[in-house]
N, C-alpha and C positions, 0 to 999 in steps of 0.2 A: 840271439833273439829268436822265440821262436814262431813256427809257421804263420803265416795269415792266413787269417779266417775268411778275409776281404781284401776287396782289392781298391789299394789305392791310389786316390784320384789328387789329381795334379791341380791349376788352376784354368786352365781349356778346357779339360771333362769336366770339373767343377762347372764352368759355365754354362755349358750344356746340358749338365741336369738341374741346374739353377734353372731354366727355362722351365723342362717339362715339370719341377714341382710348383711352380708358379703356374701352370695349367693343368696342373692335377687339383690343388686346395689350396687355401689359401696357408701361407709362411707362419712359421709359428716357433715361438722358444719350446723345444722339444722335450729339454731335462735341466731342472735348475732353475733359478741359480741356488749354487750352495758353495761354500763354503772349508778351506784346506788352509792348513799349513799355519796358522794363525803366532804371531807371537807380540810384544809387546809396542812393536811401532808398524808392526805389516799382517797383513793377510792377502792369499788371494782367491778371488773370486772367478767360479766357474759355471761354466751352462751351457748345454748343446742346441742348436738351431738347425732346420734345414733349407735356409741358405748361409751361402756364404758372400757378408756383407761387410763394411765397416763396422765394429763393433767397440763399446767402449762401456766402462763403469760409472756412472755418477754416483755422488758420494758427500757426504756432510756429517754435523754434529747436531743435526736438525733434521725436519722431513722435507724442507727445503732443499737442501743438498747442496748446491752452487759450486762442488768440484766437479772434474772429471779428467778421467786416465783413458785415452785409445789403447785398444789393444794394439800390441805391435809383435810381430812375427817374422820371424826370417823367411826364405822362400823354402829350404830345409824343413822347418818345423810347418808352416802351411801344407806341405804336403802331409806329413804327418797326421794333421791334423782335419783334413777335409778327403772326406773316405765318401765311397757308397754302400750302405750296408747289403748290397746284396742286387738292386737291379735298378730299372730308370724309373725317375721321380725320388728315390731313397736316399739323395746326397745328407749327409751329415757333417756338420763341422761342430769344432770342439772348440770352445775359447777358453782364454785363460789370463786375467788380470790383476798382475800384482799392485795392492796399494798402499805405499808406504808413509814415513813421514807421521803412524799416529802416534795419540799419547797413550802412553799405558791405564791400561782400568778403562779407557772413557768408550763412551756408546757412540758408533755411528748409524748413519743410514744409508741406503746405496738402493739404488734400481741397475740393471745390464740394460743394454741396448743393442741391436745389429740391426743394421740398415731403420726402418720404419717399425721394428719391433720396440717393442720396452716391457720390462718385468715391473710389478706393482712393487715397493718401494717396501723395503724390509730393512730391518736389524740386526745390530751383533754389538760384540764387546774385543777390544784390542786385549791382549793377555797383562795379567796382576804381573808385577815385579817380586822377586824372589822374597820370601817372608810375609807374603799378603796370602790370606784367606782364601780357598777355591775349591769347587766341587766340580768332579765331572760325572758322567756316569758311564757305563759299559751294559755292551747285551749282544749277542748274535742270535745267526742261524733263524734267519724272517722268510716267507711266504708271504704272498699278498693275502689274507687271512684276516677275520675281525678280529683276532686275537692280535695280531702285527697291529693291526692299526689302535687297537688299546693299550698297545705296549710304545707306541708314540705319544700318544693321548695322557699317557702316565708322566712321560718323560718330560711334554712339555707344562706339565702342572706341578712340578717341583720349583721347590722355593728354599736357597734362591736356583733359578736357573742351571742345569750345566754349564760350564767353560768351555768344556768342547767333549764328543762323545767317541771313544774309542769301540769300535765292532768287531768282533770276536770270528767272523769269519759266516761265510756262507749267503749270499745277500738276496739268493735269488735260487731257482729250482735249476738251471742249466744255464751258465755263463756265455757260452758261446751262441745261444741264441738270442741275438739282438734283441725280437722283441717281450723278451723277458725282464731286461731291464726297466722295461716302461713302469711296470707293477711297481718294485723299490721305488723308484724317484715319484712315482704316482704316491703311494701309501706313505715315504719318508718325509713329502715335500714339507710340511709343517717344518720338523725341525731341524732340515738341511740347509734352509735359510736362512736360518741363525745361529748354528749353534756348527762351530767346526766340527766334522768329520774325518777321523783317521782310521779305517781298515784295516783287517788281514784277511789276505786270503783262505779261503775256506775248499774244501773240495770241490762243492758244487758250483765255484767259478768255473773248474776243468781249465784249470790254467790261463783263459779268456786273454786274447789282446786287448777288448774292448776293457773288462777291468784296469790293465796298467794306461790306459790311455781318459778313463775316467777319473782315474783315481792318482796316478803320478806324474801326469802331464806326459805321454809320448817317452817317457822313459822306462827302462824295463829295472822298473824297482820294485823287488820283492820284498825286501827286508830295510828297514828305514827308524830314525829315533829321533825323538824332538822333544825339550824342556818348556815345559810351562812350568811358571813359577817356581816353589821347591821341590816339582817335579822330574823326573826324568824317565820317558815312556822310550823303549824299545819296541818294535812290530816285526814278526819274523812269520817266516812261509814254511809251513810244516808239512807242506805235501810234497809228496810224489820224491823226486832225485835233490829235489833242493834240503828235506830235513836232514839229511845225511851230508850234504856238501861241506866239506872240509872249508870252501871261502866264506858261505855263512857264519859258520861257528870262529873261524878267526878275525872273523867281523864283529862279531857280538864280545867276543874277551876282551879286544883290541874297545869296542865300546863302551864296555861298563868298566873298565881300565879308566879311559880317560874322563869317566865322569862317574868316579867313584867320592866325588865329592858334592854330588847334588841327597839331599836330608831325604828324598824318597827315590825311590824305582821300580816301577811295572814293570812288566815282559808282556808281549802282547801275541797269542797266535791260536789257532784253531783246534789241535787235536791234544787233549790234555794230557798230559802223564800218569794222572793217577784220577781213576774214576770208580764211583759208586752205582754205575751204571747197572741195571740189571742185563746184564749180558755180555757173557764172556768172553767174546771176538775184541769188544770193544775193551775190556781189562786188558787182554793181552799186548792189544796193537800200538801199544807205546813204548813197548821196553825199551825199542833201541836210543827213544829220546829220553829215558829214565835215565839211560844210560849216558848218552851223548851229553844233555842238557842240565840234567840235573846237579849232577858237583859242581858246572859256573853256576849255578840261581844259588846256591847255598856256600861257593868261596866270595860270592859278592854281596850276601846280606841283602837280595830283592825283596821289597817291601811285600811283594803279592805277584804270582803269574794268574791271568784271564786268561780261560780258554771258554771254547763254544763245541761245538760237534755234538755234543749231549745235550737232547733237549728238554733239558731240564733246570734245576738250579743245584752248584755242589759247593761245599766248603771243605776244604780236604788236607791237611796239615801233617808235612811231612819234611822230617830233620830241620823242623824252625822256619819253613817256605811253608807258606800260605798260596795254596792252589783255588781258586775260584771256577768254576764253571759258570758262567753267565748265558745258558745257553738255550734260555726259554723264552727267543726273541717271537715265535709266530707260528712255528713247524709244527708239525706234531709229537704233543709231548711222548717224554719215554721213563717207564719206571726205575725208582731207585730204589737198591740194598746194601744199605748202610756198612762200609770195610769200618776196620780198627782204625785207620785213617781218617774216619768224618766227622768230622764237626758238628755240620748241619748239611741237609740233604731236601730236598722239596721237590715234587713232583709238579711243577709250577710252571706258568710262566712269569717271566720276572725282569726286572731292571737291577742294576749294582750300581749305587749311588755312591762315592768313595769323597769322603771332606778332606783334604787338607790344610790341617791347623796346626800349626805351632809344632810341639811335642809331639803328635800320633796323626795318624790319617784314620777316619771312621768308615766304614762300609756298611750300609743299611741296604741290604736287600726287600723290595717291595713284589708282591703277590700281585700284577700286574689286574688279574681279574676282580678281585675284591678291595685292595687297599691295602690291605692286610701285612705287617713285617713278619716276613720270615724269618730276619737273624739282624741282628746288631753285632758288630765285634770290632776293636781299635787292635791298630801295627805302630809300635812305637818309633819316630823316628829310627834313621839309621847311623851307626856311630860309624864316624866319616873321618874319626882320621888316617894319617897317614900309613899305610901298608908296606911295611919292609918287606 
């Protein structure tokens, strides 16, 4: 595990600055609610508060709602989970609420609650069953920036909807300063409400505890994989000692191993392999994952690897992998010159809308400022039988 950034508070000191923010301003849902982990009978539902309260989901197939789940927490995970970011009045707690039991495909609705708080009442969709129709989309590398917020603004006027949105890494300007995050969940909030969220870490987390506790529940998960539909998305952490770690990479063989039978498969993670970036630092500084990474994306027939770090858009095809740069979520963009590697290339900012149907998965890249398609291109299913 490594260092804390903060220091963590128990449910005494909790108390204690429960008081002095309740005499600073008045209590308030901090960040959220949004949306993890999503799959055909569950999801759960998360949102930070500064206090810490009874807290619970209401929930229905209506905007009535008429269920509801308490959070429930060991005294382990409450400390974990109720920090102070930094001094008195700054208590923070994290909740986290799994709801299980739904039907697949069907829409519900849900509001959060902690003590006298409650969130406005919003929706989602439980995940399609294997062979049904779905679109997600993909983009990193945001700023709070009008650009970020029209590259939201895009995403949520697609028709139909995403399923759930995978990010490419980088969410914010410096990860370790709490109130940096406020911008993301501030400019995300639209479509973190409803549309599940899966990450990878990008550099400019700088490793952050507050990320794995945002984003994995209190667990130090870097690398992580989850099926939707005929999907099967892997998320992996390409900074620092972790792209190189021998447990990751026998993590990830060990995983497309055992779900070398799902008809698609993404790779998900930040610093691309091969880029059309103009500038040369940024060419070079992948080799070791060209090296590392690249013969598994290509002994396992991955439908497409997303990355971000470049902020721009790339299409980059190399030994029958389809590399995507997704990475004109907000930042500032950076030019590109076209290798014998590219497809298509845009100096853009952009979203990656990827369909899954039937036979092929479709990716339409949209020009987030104008409307404008940058690229169309189809990946034909993957032939999934068995591997002697």
């Amino acid at each position: 595990m490594i260092a804390r950034s903060y220091r963590r508070m128990g449910l005494a000191a909790g108390s204690v600055l429960l008081a002095l923010v309740t005499s600073v301003g008045a209590a308030k849902i901090d960040k959220g609610p949004y949306l993890q982990q999503v799959d055909t009978t569950g999801v759960t539902v998360c949102w930070v508060t500064d206090i810490d309260a009874p807290s619970s989901v209401e929930y229905g197939t209506t905007a009535r709602l008429g269920r509801s789940v308490a959070e429930q927490l060991t005294s382990r995970e409450r400390g974990e989970l109720v920090w102070s970011a930094g001094g008195p009045g700054e208590l923070r707690a994290f909740h986290r609420v799994r709801l299980t039991g739904l039907a697949p495909d069907a829409r519900y609705y849900y509001r959060v609650r902690t003590g006298d708080l409650a969130s406005d009442v919003a929706s989602f969709q439980a995940a399609v069953r294997p062979g049904q129709r779905f679109t997600f989309v993909a983009f990193g590398d945001v700023r709070p920036t009008p650009a970020h917020r029209t590259v939201i603004s895009r995403i949520m006027a697609l028709d139909p909807q995403p399923r759930f949105a995978v990010f490419t890494g980088d969410l914010l300007s410096n990860g370790q300063r709490w109130p940096d995050w406020q911008g993301f969940f501030d400019w995300e909030e639209p479509m973190l409400r409803q549309i599940p969220f899966y990450p990878a870490l990008g550099n400019h987390e700088h490793d952050a505890e507050n990320y794995l506790i945002l984003f994995s529940g209190a667990e130090d998960q870097r690398w992580y994989s989850f099926d939707y539909g005929d999907a099967h998305v892997v998320v992996l952490d390409s900074n620092g000692p972790y792209r190189s770690s021998p447990a990751q990479r026998a993590w990830l063989v060990q995983d497309l191993a055992t779900n070398w039978d799902k008809p698609y498969a993404f790779v998900v993670f930040h610093h691309p392999l091969y880029t059309c970036t103009n500038d040369l630092g940024r060419r070079m500084g992948a080799l070791d994952l060209v090296r590392d990474w690249g013969p598994i994306f290509e002994a396992y027939g991955i439908t497409a690897v997303l990355n971000g770090h470049d902020h721009n858009y790339q299409h980059n095809v190399v030994n029958g992998i389809h590399y995507v740069v997704a990475g004109g979520g907000g930042a500032s963009l950076y030019p590109v010159r076209p290798q014998a590697f590219t497809a298509k290339a845009a100096e853009a900012y952009d979203i990656v809308e990827i369909a899954i149907d039937g036979p092929q998965a479709t990716f339409t890249t949209t020009n987030t400022e104008d409307g404008s398609i940058i690229e169309t291109f189809s990946v034909p299913r993957r032939d999934t039988r068995p591997l002697r």
